[in-house]
VMD Tcl script that draws the C-alpha trace (Angstrom):
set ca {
  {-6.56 38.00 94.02}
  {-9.37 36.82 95.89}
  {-11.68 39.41 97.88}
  {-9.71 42.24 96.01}
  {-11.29 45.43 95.98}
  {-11.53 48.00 92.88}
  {-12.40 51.13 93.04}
  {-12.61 54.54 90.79}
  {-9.29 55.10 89.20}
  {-7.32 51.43 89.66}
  {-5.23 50.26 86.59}
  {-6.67 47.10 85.47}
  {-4.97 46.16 83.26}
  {-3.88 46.71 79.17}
  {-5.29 45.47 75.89}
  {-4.09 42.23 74.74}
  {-3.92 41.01 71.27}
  {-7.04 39.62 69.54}
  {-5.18 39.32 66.31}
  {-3.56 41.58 64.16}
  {-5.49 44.02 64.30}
  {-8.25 44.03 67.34}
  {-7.19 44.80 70.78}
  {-8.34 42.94 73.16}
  {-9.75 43.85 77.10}
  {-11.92 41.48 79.07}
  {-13.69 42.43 82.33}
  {-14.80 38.94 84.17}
  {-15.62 37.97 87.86}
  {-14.63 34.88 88.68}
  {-16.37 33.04 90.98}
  {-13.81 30.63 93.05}
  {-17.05 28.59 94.61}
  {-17.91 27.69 91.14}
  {-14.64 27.51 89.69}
  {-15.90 29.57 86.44}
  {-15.68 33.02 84.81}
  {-18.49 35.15 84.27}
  {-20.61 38.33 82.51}
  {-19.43 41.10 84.95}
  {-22.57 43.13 83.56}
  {-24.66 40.34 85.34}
  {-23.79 42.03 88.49}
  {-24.40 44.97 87.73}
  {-27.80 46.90 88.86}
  {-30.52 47.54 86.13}
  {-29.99 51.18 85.51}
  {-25.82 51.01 86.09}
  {-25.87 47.83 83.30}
  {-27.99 50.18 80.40}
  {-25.52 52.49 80.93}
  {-22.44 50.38 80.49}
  {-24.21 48.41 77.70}
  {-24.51 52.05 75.66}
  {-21.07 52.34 76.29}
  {-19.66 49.30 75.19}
  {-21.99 48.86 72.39}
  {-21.00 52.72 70.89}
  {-17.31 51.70 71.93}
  {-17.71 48.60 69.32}
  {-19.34 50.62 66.82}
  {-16.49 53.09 66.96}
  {-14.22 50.52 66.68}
  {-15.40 49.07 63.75}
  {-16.11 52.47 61.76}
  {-12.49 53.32 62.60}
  {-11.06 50.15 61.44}
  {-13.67 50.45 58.44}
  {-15.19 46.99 58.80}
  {-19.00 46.45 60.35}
  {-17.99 42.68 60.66}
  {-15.39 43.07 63.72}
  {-17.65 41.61 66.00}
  {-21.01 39.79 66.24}
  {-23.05 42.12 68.16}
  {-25.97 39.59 66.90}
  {-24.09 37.04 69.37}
  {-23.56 38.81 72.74}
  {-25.83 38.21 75.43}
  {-25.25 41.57 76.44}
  {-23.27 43.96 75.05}
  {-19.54 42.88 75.27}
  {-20.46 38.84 76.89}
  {-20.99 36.30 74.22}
  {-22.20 34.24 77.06}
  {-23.86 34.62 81.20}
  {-20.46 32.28 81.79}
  {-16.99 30.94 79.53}
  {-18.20 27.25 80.13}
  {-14.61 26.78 81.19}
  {-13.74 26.24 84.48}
  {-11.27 28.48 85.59}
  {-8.93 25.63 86.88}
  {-8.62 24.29 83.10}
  {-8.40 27.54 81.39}
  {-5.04 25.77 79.63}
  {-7.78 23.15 78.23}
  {-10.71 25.77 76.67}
}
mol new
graphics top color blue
foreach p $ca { graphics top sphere $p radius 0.5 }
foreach p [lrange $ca 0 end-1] q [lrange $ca 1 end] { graphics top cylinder $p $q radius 0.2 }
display resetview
């Protein structure tokens, strides 16, 4: 919803299905005035962001020694840790089309 407000401890939500085999979770802010999604981690403030970044960066390297395969994702890619990208590209009204 619009204006919604999260704090400690909400449910937001489950993993979906990458594929087979890779859950997926995303985390995006989507700004209505721009009609867009984008890079929560953005938002975030310098020292909050290097912490999360740790985190999802170990939480991808966990992942992928579990699963056995260093190719799971393309760290090499991200922007920062967890966003391929500052925005999807995709406006949020045509998500159906992206």
């Amino acid at each position: 919803m619009v204006d919604d407000v999260v704090t400690a401890g909400h449910v937001l939500g489950n993993p979906g299905t990458w594929d087979s085999f890779v859950g997926r979770v995303e985390i995006q802010i989507i700004l209505t005035s721009e009609d867009e999604s984008v890079c929560p981690f953005l938002y975030f403030d310098p020292v909050t962001k290097a912490d999360y970044e740790g985190k999802v960066s170990q939480l991808i390297d966990d992942w992928e020694n579990y699963k056995g395969n260093p190719q799971i994702y393309s760290e090499e890619d991200f922007l920062i840790a967890g966003c391929r990208a500052a925005t999807t590209g995709c406006k949020i009204s045509r998500l159906a089309n992206c």
